[in-house]
N, C-alpha and C positions, 0 to 999 in steps of 0.2 A: 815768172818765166822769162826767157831770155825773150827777142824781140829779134825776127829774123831778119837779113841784111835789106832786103829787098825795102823793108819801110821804114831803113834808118833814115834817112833825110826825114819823109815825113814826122819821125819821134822827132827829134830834132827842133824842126818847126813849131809841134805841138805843143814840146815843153816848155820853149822858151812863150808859145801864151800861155801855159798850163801857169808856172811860176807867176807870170804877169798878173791873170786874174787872182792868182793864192792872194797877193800881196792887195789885189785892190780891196776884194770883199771882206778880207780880212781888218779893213782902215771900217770898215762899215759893222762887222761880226767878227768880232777875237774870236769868238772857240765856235768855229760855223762847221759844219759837216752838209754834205750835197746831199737833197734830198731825193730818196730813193722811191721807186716805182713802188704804189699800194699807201705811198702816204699821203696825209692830208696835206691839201697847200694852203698856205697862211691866206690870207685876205688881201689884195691890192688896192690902191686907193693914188692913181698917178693921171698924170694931166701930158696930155698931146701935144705934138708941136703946133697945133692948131689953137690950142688953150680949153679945148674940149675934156673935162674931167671924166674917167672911168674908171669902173666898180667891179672886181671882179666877182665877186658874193651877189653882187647883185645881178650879173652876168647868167652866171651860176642858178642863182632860186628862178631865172628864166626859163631852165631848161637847156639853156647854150650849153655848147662846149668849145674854149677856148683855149685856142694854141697862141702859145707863146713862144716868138722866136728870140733868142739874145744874138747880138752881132755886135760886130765894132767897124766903125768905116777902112779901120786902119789891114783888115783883117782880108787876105784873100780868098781864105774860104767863104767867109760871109755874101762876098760879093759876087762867088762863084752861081753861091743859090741865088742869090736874089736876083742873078740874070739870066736863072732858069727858066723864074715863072711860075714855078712851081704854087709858092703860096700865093701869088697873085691871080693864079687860077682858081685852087682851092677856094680862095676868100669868092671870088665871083660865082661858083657856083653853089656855096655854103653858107656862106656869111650872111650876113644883113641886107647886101641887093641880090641875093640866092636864095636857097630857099629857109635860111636862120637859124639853121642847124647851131650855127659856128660863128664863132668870132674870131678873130686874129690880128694877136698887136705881136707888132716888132719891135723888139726895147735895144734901144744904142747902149751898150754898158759901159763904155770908155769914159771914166770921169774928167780928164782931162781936156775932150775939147771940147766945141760948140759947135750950135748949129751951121756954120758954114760948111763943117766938114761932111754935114747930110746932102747939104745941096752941090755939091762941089763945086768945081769941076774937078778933074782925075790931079791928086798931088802926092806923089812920092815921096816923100820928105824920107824916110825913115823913123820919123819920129810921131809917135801914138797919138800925143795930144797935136798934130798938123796932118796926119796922112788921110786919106780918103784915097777909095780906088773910082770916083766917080757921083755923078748923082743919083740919093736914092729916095726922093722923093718925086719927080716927075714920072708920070706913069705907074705910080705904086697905092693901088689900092685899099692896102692895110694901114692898119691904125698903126703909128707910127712913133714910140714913146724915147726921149731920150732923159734915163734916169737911169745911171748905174747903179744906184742903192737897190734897183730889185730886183741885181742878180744875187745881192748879198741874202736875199730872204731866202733864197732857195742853194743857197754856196756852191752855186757854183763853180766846177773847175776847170774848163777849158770854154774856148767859141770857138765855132756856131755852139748853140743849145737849143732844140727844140723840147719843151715841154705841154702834151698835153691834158687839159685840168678837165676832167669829165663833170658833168653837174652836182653830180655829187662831193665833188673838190678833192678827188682820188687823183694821184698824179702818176700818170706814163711818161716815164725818160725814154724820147725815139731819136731820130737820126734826121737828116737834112733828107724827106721824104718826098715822092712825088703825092700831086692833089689826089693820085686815087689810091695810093699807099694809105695816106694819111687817110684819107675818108673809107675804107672800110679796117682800119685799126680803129676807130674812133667806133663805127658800127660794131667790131666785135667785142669791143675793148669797154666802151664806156654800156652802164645799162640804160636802155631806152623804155619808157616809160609805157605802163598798160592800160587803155580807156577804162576807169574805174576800179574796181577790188582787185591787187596786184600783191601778196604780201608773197616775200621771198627769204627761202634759208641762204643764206650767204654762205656762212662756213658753221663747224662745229666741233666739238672736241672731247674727247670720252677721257676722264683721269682716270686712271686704276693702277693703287697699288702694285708691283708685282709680289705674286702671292695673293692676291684678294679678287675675290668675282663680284664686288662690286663696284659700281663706277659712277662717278660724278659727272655729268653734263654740262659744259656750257655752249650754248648757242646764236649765232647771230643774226635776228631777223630783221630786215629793210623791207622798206616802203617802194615797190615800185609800180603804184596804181595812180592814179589823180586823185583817186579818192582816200579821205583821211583815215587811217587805220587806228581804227580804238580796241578791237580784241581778236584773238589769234587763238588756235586751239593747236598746238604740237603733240604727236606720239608717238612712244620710243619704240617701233615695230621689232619686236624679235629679242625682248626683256621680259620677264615674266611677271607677267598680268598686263604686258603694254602698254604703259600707266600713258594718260592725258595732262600735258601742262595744261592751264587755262593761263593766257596773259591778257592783259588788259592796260591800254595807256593813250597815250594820243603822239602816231607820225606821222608827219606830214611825209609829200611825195622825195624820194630820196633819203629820207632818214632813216637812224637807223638805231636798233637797241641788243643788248647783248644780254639773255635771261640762263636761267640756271638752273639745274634740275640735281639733286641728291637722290643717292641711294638706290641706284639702277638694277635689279639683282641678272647678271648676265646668263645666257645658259648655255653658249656653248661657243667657239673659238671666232663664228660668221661677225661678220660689219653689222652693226644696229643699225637698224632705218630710219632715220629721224624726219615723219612727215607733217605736214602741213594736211589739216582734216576738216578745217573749215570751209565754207564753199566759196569760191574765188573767179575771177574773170582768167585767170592763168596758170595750168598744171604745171607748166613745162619746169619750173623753178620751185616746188612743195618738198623736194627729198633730198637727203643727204644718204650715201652709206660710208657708216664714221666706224673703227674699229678703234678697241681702245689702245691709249698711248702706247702700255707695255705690250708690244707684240707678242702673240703664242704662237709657239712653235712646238715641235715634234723633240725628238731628238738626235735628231743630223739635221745638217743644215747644207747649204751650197754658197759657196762665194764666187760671182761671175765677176771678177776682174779685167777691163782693158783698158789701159795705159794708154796717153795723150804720147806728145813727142817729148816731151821732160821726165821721164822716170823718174830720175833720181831724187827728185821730189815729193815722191810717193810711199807709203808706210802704211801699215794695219795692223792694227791686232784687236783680238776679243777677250775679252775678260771675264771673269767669274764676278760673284756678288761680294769674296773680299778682295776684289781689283787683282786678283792672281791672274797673268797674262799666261792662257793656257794653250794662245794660236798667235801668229805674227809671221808678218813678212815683208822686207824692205831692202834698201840697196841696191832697189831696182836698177839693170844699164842700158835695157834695149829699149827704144821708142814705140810703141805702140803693142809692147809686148803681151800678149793674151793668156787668160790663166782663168782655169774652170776647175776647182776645188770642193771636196769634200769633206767635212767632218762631222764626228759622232761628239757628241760633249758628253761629259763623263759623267753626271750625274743631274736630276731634275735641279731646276732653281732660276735665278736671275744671273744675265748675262748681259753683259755691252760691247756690241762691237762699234769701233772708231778707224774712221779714214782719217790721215793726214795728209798734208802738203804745204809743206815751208814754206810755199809763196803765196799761200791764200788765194790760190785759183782754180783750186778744187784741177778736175779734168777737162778743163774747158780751152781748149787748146786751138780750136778754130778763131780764135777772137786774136792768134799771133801768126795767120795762116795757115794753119796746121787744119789737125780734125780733132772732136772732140772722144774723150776717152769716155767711161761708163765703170758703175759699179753696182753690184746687186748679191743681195744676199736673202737668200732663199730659205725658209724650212721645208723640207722632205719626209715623207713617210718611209717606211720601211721599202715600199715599193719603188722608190726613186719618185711620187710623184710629189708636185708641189703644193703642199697646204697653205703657204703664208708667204707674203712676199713683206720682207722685216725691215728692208734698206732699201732703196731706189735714189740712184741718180746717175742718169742722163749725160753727162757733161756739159750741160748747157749754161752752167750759170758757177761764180764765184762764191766761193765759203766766205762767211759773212766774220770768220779768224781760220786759223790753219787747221780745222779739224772741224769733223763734223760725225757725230755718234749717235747710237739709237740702243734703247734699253731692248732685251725682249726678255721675254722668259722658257724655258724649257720643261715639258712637262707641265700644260695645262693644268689650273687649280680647279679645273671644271670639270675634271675628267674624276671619278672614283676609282683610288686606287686600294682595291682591295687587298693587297699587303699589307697597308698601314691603315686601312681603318675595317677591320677583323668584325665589326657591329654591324655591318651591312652588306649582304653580298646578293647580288641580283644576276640570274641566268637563265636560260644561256643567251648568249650576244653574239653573233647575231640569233633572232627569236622568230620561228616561221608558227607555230601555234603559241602554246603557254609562254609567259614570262614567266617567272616566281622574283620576289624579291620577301628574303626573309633577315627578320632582325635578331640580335641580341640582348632582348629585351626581358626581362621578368618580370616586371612593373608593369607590362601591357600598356605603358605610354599611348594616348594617342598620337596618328600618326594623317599627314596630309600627303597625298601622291596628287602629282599634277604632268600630266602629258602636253607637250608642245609639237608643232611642224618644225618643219624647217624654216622656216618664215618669221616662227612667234606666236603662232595664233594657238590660244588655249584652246584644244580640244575636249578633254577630259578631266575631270578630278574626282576622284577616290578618297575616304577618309575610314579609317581601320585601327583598331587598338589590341589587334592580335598582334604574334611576332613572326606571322608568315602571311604573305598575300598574292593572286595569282593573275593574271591580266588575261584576257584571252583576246588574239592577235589573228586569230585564223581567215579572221575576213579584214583584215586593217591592210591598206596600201602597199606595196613594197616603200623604201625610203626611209632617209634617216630623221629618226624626232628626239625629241630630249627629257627624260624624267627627271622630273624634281620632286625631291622625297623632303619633310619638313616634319622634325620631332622635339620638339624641347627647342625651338631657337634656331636649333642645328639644320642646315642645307645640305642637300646632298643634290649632287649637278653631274649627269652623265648624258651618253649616246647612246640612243637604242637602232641598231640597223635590224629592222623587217624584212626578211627575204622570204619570201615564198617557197615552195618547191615548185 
């Protein structure tokens, strides 16, 4: 995106250290890339201008969490913060004579000069390896590292950099922040530890086929008790039968393991509940609700489109499962221009829709003074309401390339469509007394029925090797639950809505 008038001067400035650092850490890491927030950060191992060596692992397995400031003396933003105070506060009431939350070194990157130019006094030179805007060591409480090799561990591309390394050695890219900025981003940001049995879902992720109702699980549970975690009990609430992983290992506090679960049989379009059922010092962290990758949807859908101040860098289209683009729109010219859209997709199946933007900045248009745009894409029922939300974003943040797309599917594989499978037909739906569900069977197969909530919870099961069977509902809840019918192998996956008179 263009870059408005108002902070040329600043780009200006910026670039010319942007370039400076490319080329420094560049002599230290040929093919380096900056490391981005949610990654791990390498390990340090550098010595102070006092001759004091420090450890950042070992920082770290303390429980600290350590911000790292990069600077250069030559640098007048650098010198702007450090004559804020800012970290000088921070460190006092956090740090090590605080109450040990926190650490904080400030690393000179500038490989070119030497220590006089930390103590100064103020020298203009214009040149990198002599400039200093001052001394920054008298009165400066933080640990105070001068080694440009380790901004190259982390490729960096411009100064200032503030980077904070949470104990678990997870890394937040922040900004030249004040002490109490920074100290409740660090509170909300890094996780704080629980007196004893703490085990926590971090994230999770449902794979499923589109076309297949069943789903593979992977999951990620950490350590955040004092106490050693050796086994964990997870269940997939709202799969049929609820199945229980058992895991079992040894993580220490902060650590973390990534387990896996096959063969999920789903029963209807809801989020699986993936919880934690062992007994723990900490609820607040036991659930996850994970829907699986391929999104289900209905057949319409809604596209909430609003455009940043760059249109013309914006593009869409959805596709079919053989990449037939069957919706599109682009050549946007108005800046912030708004657009609420409808469509019917033309038949069940697998669908993709993809946002572009040539500049790889998604709709994040507050970051060049602007505001940020949004996009969403909806499925809908017949009624206009919303079943599914398929696509989500915000403007808040850059496309990691120029496009960013999301599978779904149309026409639920969960759903029994009685058109195409003539062997099964269950009525009526909604059901205020009898159900009936009768097969086509001559063989009198046995056959398995299993009723669920909404939830997941197995309430009933029926077993029958007639080819007619009848349910009776007269006193069952209002609410929707899910039959699952099982013959020969064969699933059968529906919605039953209970209405009363």
């Amino acid at each position: 995106m263009q870059t408005p008038h108002i902070f040329y001067l600043a780009t200006l400035i910026r670039m010319k250290k942007y370039l400076y650092l490319v080329a420094l850490i560049a002599c230290f890491h040929p093919a380096f890339s900056q490391i981005q927030d949610g990654e791990l950060s390498p390990d340090i191992i550098a010595t102070d201008i006092n001759g004091v060596e420090h450890n950042l692992y070992a920082s770290l397995n303390q429980g600290k969490t350590v911000v790292l400031h990069f600077f250069a003396t030559w640098d007048s933003f650098s010198w702007d913060y450090f004559q804020s105070s800012e970290l000088q506060d921070f460190n006092a009431l956090y740090g090590n004579s605080g109450s040990g939350l926190a650490e904080v070194w400030s690393i000179e990157s500038e490989p070119s000069n030497s220590l006089a130019q930390l103590q100064g006094p103020q020298s203009l030179t214009g040149e990198n390896a002599t400039q200093t805007y001052g001394d920054w060591t008298t009165d400066n409480n933080v640990v105070i590292i001068d080694d440009a090799s380790v901004a190259g561990l982390f490729g960096l591309s411009s100064l200032p950099a503030v980077l904070v390394i949470c104990p678990d050695a997870v890394v937040s890219v922040v900004g030249e922040y004040s002490s109490e900025t920074l100290y409740n981003g660090i509170m909300a940001g890094c996780d704080q530890l629980t007196l004893g049995s703490d085990p926590a879902l971090i994230n999770a992720t449902l794979f499923r086929s589109c076309g297949s109702d069943v789903a593979d699980a992977s999951v990620i549970i950490k350590n955040l008790g004092t106490s050693l975690l050796e086994s964990l009990d997870i269940q997939f609430a709202g799969t049929a039968g609820e199945p229980v992983l058992n895991w079992s290992g040894s993580l220490e506090s902060y650590r973390s393991d990534t387990v896996q679960y096959s063969g999920l049989q789903l029963l209807n379009d809801d989020p699986v509940r993936i919880r934690i059922i062992s007994a723990n010092d900490n609820l607040v962290n036991d659930s996850l609700d994970v829907f699986a990758d391929a999104g289900l949807s209905m057949m319409r859908v809604q596209l909430e489109l609003a455009l940043d101040e760059y249109p013309e860098e914006v593009s869409w289209e959805i596709r079919d499962s053989d990449e037939n683009v069957i919706f599109s729109d682009g050549e946007f010219a108005i800046g912030y221009e708004y657009f609420n859209l409808t469509f019917d997709l033309p038949q069940a199946g697998c669908y993709t829709f993809e946002l572009f933007d040539t500049a790889g900045d998604g709709l994040h248009g507050s970051q060049y003074g602007g505001f940020d745009g949004s996009c969403y894409l909806r499925s809908l029922d017949e009624a206009g309401n919303v079943t599914a939300v398929l696509y989500a974003n915000n403007g808040s943040y850059n496309f990691d390339s120029t496009s960013e797309s999301v599978l779904f599917e149309a026409g639920s594989p969960l759903q029994i469509d009685e058109k195409d499978d003539a062997s099964l037909v269950i009525f009526p739906n909604p059901v205020s007394d009898e159900l009936s569900i009768r097969w086509q069977d001559s063989n009198h197969d046995p056959k398995v029925i299993r009723i669920f909530d909404s939830s997941g919870k197995h309430l009933h099961e029926f077993q029958t090797s007639s080819d007619y069977f009848s349910i009776d509902c007269a006193r069952v809840d209002n609410g929707v639950y899910t039959l699952v019918v099982i013959q020969n192998g064969k699933i059968w996956t529906t919605r039953i809505l209970v209405l009363q008179h």
